[in-house]
N, C-alpha and C positions, 0 to 999 in steps of 0.2 A: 518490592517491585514485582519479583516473580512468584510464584507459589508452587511452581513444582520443577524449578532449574535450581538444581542444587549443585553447584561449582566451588562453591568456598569462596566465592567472589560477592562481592558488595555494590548492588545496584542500585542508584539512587532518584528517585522517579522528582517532577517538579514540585509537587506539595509538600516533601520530605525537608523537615527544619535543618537536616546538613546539607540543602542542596547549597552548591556553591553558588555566592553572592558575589557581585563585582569581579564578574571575567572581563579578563582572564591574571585580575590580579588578586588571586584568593590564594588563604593560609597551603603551602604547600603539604601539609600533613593530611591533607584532602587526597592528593595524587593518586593514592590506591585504590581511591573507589571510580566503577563507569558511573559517569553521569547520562543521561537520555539528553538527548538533544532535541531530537526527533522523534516522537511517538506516534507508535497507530496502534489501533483498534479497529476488527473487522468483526462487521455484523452482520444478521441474517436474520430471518423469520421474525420479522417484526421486533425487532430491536434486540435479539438475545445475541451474547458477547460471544464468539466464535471464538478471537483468538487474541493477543495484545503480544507487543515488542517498540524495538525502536534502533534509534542508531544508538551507540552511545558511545563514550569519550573518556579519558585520562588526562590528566591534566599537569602529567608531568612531562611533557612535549614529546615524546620517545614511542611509546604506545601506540600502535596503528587503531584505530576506530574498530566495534565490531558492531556486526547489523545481528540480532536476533529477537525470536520470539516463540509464544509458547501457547500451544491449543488452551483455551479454558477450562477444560474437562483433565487436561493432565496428560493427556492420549499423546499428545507427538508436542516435539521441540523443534525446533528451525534455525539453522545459522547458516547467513549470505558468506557467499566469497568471491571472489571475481572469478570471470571466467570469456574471455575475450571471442570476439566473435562474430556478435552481433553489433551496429554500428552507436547504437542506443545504448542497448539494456545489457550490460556487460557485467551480469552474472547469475550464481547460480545456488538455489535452494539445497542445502542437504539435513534433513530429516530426518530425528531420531540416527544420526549417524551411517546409514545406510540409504534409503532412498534419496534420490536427485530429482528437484522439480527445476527444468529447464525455462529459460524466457524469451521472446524473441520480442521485435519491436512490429509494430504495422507502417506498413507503405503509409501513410496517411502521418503516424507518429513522425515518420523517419525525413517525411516532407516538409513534414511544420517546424520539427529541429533544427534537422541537419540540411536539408533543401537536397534530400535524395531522392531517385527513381527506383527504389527497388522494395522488397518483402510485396505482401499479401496483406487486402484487407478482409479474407477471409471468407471472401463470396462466396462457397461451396457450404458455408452454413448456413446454422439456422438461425438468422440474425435480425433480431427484434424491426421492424421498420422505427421507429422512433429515435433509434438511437443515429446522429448524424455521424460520428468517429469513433472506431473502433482502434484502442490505442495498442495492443499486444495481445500477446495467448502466451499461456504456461501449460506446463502438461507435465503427468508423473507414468513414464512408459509403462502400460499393461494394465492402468488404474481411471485416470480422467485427465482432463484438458479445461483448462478456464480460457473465457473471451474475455476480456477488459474493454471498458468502453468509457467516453467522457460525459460524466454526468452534467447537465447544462440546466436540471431544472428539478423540483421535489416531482410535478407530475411526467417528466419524461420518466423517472423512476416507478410511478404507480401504473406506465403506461408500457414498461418493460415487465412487470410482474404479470399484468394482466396477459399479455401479450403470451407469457412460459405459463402461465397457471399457476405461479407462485408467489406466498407470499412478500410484502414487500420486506425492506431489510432495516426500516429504522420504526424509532417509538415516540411516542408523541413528545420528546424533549427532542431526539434530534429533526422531528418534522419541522420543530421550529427553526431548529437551525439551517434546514434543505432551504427551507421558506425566507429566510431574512439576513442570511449571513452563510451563504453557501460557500462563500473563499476560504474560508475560516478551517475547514477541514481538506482540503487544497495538500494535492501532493508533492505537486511543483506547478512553478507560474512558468510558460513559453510561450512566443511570440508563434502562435502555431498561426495566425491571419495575415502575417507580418506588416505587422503594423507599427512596429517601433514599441521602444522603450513608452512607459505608461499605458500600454494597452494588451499586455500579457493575459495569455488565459489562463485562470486557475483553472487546472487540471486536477477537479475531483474524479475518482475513481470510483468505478463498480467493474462487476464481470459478473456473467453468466456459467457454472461449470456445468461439462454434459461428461454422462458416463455413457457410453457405448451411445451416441448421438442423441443424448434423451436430456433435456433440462433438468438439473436438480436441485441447484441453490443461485440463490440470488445474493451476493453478498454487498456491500459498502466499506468502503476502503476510508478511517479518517484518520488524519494525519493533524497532531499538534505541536505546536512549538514552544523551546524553553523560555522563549525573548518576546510573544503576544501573546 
């Protein structure tokens, strides 16, 4: 699963012939290994693989979940932890052990969720016109800041690159997917229109990250699951 988290722990991704079968009544000699439940993979610059993690699971009942992931180049590690706070997005990046990247929700997230009045959607930047919801920002103090935003279409994508000057972040297998099956890499579904149960939005992901206010990557956020 990983190629440069070396823990002594045993990861086991969805195509892996031990992954477990018939949860959650599978052989308990399993127990020791995380299963992924949830996978992503983040892209850039025309589809090259930025970084990959996920949630993942034990399945001896007792084990808390852990959230992590790992640059593709080897460069940085990342494991979530909670961290309260924020009314949303309750928690927090820590990097290679040392750096913390922080996350906060947008007035707009936190209105479609939780039916609040408060955060920022960020006006004070430089925010693509195209994009209609801007869901959070992250930020690593003294380094950069990403905007997250809801992707609703392959061309609001080609129309946020054009927009920064940069390239777009997927390659001609997931164009197909922006094009014909865009819920499919769906972070989570919310009633952000409120509109009731059966009309949720998949909320795919992107962001824009600026270093010293200056555009620099464009990425895409997808998200798989062990059960579709």
């Amino acid at each position: 699963m990983f190629n440069f988290i070396e823990d002594g722990e045993s990861y086991i991704d969805f195509g892996n012939p031990n992954y477990m079968t018939n949860y959650p009544n599978v052989d308990p000699a399993t127990a020791s290994n995380w299963f992924v439940f949830n996978k992503q993979r983040v892209y850039y610059n025309e589809g090259q693989l930025l970084g990959h993690g996920g949630w993942y699971v034990k399945l001896d009942g007792e084990t808390p979940p852990t959230y992590l992931g790992e640059w593709s180049d080897g460069s940085a590690n990342v494991k979530f932890r909670e961290k309260k706070g924020d009314p949303i997005l309750q928690f927090e990046g820590v990097i290679n052990e040392t750096k913390i990247e922080h996350y906060e929700s947008s007035k707009a997230l936190r209105s479609g969720v939780g039916n609040l009045n408060t955060g920022s959607n960020y006006e004070d930047y430089d925010r693509a016109p195209s994009v209609n919801m801007w869901l959070g920002r992250s930020w690593i103090e003294n380094e950069h800041e990403e905007l997250y935003f809801l992707v609703e279409s392959r061309e609001m994508l080609d129309e946020v690159a054009t927009y920064y000057g940069l390239p777009v972040p997927y390659d001609d297998e997931m164009k197909v997917v922006l094009d014909n099956n865009l819920q499919s890499i769906r972070f989570k579904s919310y009633d952000l229109n409120n509109e009731g149960e059966g009309n949720y939005v998949a909320v795919v992901v992107a962001s824009i990250t600026f270093e010293n206010d200056t555009a620099t990557m464009l990425k895409l956020y997808e998200t798989t699951r062990w059960d579709e």
